[in-house]
N, C-alpha and C positions, 0 to 999 in steps of 0.2 A: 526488462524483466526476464528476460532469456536465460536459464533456458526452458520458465518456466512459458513463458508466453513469447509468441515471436510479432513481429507486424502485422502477418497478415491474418493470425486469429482473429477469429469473430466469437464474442465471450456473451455470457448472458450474466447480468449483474442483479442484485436485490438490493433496498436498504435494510440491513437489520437491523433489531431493537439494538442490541448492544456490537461492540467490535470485540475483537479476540486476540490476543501473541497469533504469530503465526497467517492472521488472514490477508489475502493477498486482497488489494482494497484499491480503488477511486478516489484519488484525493484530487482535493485541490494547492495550484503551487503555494503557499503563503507568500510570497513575496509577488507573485505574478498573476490576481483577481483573474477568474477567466480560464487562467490554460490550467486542464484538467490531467492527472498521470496516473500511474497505475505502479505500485508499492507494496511492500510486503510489512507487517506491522512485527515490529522487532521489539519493542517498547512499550507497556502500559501504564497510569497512572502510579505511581510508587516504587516500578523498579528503578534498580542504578542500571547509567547508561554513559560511558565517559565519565566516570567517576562524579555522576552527579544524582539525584533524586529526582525522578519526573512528578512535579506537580499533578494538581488533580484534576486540569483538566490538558497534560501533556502526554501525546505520544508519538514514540519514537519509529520513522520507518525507513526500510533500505530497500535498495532497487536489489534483484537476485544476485546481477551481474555488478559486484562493486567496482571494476575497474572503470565503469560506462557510467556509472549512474549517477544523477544529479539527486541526493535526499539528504535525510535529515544528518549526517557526516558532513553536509556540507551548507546546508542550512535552518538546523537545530530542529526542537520537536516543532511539532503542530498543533493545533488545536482543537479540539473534537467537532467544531462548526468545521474545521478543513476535509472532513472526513466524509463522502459522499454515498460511497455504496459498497460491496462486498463482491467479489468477482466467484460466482459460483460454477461457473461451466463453460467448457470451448466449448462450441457447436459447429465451427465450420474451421477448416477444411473438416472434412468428414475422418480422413483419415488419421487426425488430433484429435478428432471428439471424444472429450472426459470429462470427468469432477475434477476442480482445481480445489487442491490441497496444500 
């Protein structure tokens, strides 16, 4: 997610009622139960996305950095159960700490 988030951030995450275009989120891998990643949601229920319609319960996410990142470019939407939390703030290093937007 660079360069939005590096390694060594230490983030503070919420669940929210609903997700949003644009929110940088906690999912889970679909295909990999368990390993947990961090993604930017590009995709909501209805838009086109590769020349297709996302279902109603499909959304589409990309890592910042597309040359690095393993997401839905490479294995399609996900499902709103994949979707775990909302990443709302660095907190550490100190001299990173912001709102993640």
């Amino acid at each position: 997610m660079a360069p939005t988030l590096v390694p060594e951030d230490w983030t503070l995450v919420v669940t929210p009622r609903e997700f949003r275009r644009e929110d940088v989120v906690v999912l889970e891998h679909p295909e990999r139960p368990g390993y947990e990643m961090v993604k930017r949601i590009r995709g909501v229920p209805g838009d086109i996305v590769d020349l297709r319609v996302l279902g109603a319960d499909e959304w589409w996410v990309e890592g910042d950095y597309a040359q690095a990142s393993t997401d839905s470019r490479s294995f399609g939407p996900v499902a709103r159960q994949h979707l775990k939390a909302k990443v709302v703030l660095v907190y550490w290093p100190a001299d990173r700490r912001r709102v993640v937007r």
